[in-house]
C-alpha positions, -999 to 999 in steps of 0.1 A, spaced: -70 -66 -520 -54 -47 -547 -26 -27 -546 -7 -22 -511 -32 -3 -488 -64 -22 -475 -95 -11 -490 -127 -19 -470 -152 0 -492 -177 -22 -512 -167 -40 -546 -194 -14 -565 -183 18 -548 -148 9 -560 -157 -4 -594 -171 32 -596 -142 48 -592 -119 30 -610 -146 33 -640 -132 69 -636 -99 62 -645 -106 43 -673 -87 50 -710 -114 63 -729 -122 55 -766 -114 19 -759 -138 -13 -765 -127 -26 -731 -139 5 -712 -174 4 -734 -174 -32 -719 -165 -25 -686 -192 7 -685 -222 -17 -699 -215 -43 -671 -209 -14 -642 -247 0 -653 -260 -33 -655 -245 -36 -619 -261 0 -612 -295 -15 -620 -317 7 -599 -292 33 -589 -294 72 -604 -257 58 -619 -269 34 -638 -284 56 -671 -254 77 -669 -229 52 -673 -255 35 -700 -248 71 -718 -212 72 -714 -206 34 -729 -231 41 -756 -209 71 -769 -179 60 -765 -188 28 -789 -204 50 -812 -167 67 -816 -151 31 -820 -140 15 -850 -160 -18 -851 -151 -50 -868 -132 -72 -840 -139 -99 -815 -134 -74 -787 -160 -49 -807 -183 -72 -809 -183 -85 -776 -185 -49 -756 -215 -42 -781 -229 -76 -769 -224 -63 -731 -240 -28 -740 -275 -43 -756 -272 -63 -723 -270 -33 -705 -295 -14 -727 -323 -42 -720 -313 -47 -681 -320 -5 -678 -352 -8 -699 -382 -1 -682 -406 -34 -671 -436 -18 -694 -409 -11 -724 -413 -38 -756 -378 -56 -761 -366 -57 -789 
């Protein structure tokens, strides 16, 4: 599907590792890590990619549409990982 070999693994397994290759320190990769955990939901993956966006947007410079957005996708992420008993909030 992308690039010129055929890859039959599963859409997740490969959003996984491309999540690997990712430019750090970038709004786009905190956005991309919330909506891989979120996709993790249930998986021992899931917190630690959680952890990884969360510090890499605390590193960010904030204060642009894109900034704003990823944060948008890593609350999403943060209440999607939240435990059923948990208050929101």
């Amino acid at each position: 599907m992308f690039g010129r070999s055929q890859d039959d693994r599963p859409p997740l397994q490969r959003a996984l590792d491309a999540a690997a290759t990712l430019k750090p320190g970038t709004w786009e990769s905190v956005e991309a890590l919330a909506q891989l955990a979120v996709a993790c939901q249930g998986s021992p993956d899931a917190a630690r990619i959680y952890r990884t966006a969360a510090e890499a947007a605390a590193q960010l410079k904030a204060g642009t549409f894109e900034s704003v957005r990823a944060l948008v996708w890593l609350h999403r992420a943060a209440e999607g990982l939240r435990p059923a008993d948990t208050p929101r909030g």
